[in-house]
C-alpha positions in Angstrom: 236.4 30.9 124.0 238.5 34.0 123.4 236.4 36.5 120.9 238.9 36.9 118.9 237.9 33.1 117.9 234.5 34.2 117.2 235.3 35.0 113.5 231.7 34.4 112.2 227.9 35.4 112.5 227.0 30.9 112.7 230.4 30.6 115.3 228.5 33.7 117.1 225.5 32.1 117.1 226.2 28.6 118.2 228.5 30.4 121.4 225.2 32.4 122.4 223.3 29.2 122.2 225.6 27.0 124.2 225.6 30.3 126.3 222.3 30.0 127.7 221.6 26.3 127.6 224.1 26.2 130.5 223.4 29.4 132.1 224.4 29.7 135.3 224.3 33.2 138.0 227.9 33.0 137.8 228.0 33.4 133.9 225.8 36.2 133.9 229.5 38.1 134.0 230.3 36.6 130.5 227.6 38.6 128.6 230.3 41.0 127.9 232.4 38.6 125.6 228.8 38.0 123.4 226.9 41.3 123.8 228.2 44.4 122.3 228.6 47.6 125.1 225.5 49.2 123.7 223.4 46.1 122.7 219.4 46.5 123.0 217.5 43.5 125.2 213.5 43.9 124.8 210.8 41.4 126.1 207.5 42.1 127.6 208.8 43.1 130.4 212.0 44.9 130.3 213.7 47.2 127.2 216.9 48.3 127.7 220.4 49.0 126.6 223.8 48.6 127.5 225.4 44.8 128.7 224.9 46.0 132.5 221.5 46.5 132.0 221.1 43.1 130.0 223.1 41.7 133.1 220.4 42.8 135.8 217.8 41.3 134.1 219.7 38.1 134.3 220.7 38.3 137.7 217.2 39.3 138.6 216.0 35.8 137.0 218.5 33.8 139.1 217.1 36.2 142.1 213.8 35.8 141.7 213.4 32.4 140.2 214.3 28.5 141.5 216.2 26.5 138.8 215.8 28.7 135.7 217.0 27.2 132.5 216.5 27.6 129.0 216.4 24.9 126.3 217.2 26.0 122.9 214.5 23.9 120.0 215.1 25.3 117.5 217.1 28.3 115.3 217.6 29.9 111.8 219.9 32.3 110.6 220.5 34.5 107.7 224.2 36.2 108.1 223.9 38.4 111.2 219.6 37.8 111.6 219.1 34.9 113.8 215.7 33.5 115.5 215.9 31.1 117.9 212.8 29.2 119.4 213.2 27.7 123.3 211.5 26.5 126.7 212.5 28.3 129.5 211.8 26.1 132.6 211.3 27.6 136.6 209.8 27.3 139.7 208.2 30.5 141.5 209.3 29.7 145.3 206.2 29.3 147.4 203.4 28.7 144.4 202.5 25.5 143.4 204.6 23.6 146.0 207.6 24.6 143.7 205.9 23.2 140.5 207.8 23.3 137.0 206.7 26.3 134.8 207.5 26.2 131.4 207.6 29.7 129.0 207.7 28.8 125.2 209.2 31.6 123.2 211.1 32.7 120.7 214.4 35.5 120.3 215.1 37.6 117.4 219.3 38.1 117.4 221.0 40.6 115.3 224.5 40.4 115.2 227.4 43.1 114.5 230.8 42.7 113.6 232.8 45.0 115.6 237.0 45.2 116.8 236.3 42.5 119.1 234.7 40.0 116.3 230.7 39.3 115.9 228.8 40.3 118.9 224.5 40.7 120.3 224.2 44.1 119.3 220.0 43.3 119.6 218.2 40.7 121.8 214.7 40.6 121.2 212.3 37.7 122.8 208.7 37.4 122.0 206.6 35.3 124.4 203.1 35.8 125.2 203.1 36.5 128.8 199.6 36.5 129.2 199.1 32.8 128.2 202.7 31.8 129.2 202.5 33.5 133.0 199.5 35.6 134.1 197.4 32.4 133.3 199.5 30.2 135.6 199.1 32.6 138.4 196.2 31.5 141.1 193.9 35.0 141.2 195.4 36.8 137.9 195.1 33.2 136.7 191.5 32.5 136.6 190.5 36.0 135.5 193.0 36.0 132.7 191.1 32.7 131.1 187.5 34.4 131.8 188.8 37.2 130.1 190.3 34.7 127.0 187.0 32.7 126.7 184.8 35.7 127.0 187.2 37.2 123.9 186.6 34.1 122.4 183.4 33.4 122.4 
């Protein structure tokens, strides 16, 4: 898809989600075409600007990670203000004899119309990555759920 048939903040939309529900390392090149040059990208781990940046992040998941994928569940938008719930499904190589992980979360989107049509111009995903990850790790694991129950009790 050209973006100069990207004419609208839903055509945007359903392109980004199509985007990542087939994401593959050699798509991470195409962020380009959906991201503006100085979009933001903020999660709990990373916050930075620029597609480049955006594009190590990705490239560092397809590194790092065995069979990443996201699944989109749900999304809403409003004009350019989009949130979009998913699953994002992995394996960590050498934990768990390669067991499934599973992140639920959720991405804030804003779009911007600029000469090249409408664009990312912010990527924001919420996930809680102390219930979602530290948890699922074997030593962090166990004292991250001490730590919930003794919080909790």
């Amino acid at each position: 898809m050209s973006l100069t048939s990207i004419a609208s903040p839903e055509q945007t939309l359903q392109s980004v989600i199509a985007f990542f529900e087939h994401l593959q390392p050699s798509d991470v090149h195409r962020l380009a075409t959906l991201y503006t040059d100085d979009a933001q990208f903020k999660d709990p781990f990373n916050d930075v600007q620029g597609v480049p940046a955006i594009a190590r992040i990705f490239n560092h998941m397809f590194e790092t990670l065995a069979s990443p994928r996201f699944v989109i569940t749900q999304h809403v938008q409003q004009g350019a203000q989009c949130f979009v719930t998913w699953d994002f499904f992995f394996a960590m190589p050498g934990m768990n004899q390669g067991a499934i992980q599973t992140i639920r979360g959720a991405t804030h989107f804003v779009l911007r119309e600029d000469a090249d049509g409408w664009r990312v111009a912010l990527h924001r995903d919420y996930w809680d990555a102390a219930e979602e990850l530290y948890e699922k790790l074997p030593v962090v694991g166990g004292l991250m759920r001490w730590l919930k129950n003794r919080v909790n009790n």
